[in-house]
N, C-alpha and C positions, 0 to 999 in steps of 0.2 A: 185252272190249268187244263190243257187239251193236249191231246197224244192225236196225232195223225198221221199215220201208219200204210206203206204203200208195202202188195206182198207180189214177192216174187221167187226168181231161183237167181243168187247170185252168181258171178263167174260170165266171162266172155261170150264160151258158147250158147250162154239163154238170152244174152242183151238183146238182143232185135229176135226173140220169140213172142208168141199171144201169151204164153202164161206171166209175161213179167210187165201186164200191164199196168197193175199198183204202182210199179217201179219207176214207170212213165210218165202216174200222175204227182211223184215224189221231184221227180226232175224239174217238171215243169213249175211247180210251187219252187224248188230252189232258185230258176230263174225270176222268175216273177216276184220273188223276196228277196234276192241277194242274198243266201244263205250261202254258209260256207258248211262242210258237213264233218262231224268228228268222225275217226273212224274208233271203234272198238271191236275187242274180238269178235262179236255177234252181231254186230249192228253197225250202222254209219246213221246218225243223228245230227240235228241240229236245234237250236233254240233258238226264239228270239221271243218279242212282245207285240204283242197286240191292242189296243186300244186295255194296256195296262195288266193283261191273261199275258201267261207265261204260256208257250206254244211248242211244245216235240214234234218233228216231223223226221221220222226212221224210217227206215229199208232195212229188214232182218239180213242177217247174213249167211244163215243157216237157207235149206233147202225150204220152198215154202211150205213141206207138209210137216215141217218142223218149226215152221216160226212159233207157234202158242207161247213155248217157254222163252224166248227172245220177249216176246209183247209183256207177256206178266211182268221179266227181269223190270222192263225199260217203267210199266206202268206202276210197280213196287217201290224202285229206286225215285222217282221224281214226285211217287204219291198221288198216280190221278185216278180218279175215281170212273168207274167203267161207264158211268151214264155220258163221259168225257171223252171217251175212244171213238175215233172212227177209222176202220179200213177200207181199205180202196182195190179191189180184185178184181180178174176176170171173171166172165161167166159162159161156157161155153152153150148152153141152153138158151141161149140171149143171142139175137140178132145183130149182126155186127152193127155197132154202134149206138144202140140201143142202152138206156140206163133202170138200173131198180134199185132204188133205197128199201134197205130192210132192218129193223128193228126187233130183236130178238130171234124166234123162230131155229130153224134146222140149219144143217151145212148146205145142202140141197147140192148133197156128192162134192164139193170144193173140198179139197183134204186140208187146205189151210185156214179154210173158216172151222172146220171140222178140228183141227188143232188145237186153236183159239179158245174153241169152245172147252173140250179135255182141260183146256190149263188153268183155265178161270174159272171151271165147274159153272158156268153161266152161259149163256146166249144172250145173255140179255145188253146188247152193244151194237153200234151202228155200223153196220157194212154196205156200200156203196159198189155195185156190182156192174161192171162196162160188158155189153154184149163183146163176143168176138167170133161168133155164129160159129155152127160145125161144119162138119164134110161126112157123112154115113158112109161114103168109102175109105174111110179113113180111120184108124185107132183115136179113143180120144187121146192118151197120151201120147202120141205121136203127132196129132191134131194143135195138141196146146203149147208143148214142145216145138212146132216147129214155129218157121219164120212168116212174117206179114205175105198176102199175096197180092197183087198188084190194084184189084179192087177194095181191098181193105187198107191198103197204105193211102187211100185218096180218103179215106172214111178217119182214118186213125187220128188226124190234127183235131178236126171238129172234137171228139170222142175226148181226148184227151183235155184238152182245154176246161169244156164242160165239166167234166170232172175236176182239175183245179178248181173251177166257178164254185162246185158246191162243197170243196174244203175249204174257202175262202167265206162261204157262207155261213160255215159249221163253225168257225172262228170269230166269226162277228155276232155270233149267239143265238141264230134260228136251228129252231128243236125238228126235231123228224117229222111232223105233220107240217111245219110250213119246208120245208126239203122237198119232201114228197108228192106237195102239191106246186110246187115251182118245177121240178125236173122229173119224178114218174112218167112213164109215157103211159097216157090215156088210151087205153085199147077199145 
């Protein structure tokens, strides 16, 4: 079983923000599977199978510096195992468009990896990190908070997709070193 996990801030005024880019890679796996999504009070979820693997793909419904106890409820309730989780977040330190898989390790300041981690007393879980570059004039939380800007909306499709590719890869059974060495960007 696999938990795949896109993090965001629910509600209206975040949907076209940088910080609910997880949320973006949830959408597009629901197109691309035909998933329908449940909704609960914490969460909108769906299931379905896979070459025979039972498959969760959520969007917390809590604010994302709150999702941790969303993940655990959803990864407790269905019984997956953390070497089994992957999220899908922004990264403001990341060049837009830009990708890093990470296994284990810090929050590296994301308050919802940082979350995640508090909840499950672990790090130890795959998070898949979409650049959405900064602005140094700019607060980061008003930065991440706010909406695409016209060169990043031309960036955004590619970005997005790519990121479905490698939840779609994480479900047909390749582990963090072949991830890593198919999408890291080689500096």
């Amino acid at each position: 079983m696999k938990l795949i996990v896109g993090l965001g801030n629910f509600g209206n005024e975040y949907k076209r923000t940088r910080h609910n880019l997880g949320f973006l890679v949830i959408d597009e796996l629901e197109k691309r599977w035909n998933l329908s999504f449940k909704e609960e009070p914490s969460a909108f979820y769906s299931t379905l199978f896979i070459n025979e693997e039972k498959i969760i793909i959520a969007k917390p419904k809590l604010f994302m510096n709150n999702s941790g106890k969303v993940i655990k409820g959803i990864a407790n309730y269905f019984k997956v195992d953390l070497n089994d989780l992957i999220i899908f977040v922004d990264d403001k330190d990341q060049d837009m468009g830009s990708i890093k898989i990470v296994n284990k390790g810090g929050h590296g300041g994301q308050n919802g990896i940082r979350n995640i981690i508090e909840n499950f007393k672990s790090n130890d879980f795959l998070r898949v990190k979409g650049g959405i570059g900064s602005d140094k004039n700019i607060a980061t939380s008003s930065y991440v908070l706010g909406k695409w800007n016209e060169e990043q909306l031309k960036i955004l499709p590619n970005l997005v997709s790519k990121l479905a590719d490698i939840a779609e890869d994480f479900v047909q059974g390749k582990n963090f070193n072949e991830l890593t060495n198919k999408y890291n960007e080689k500096k």
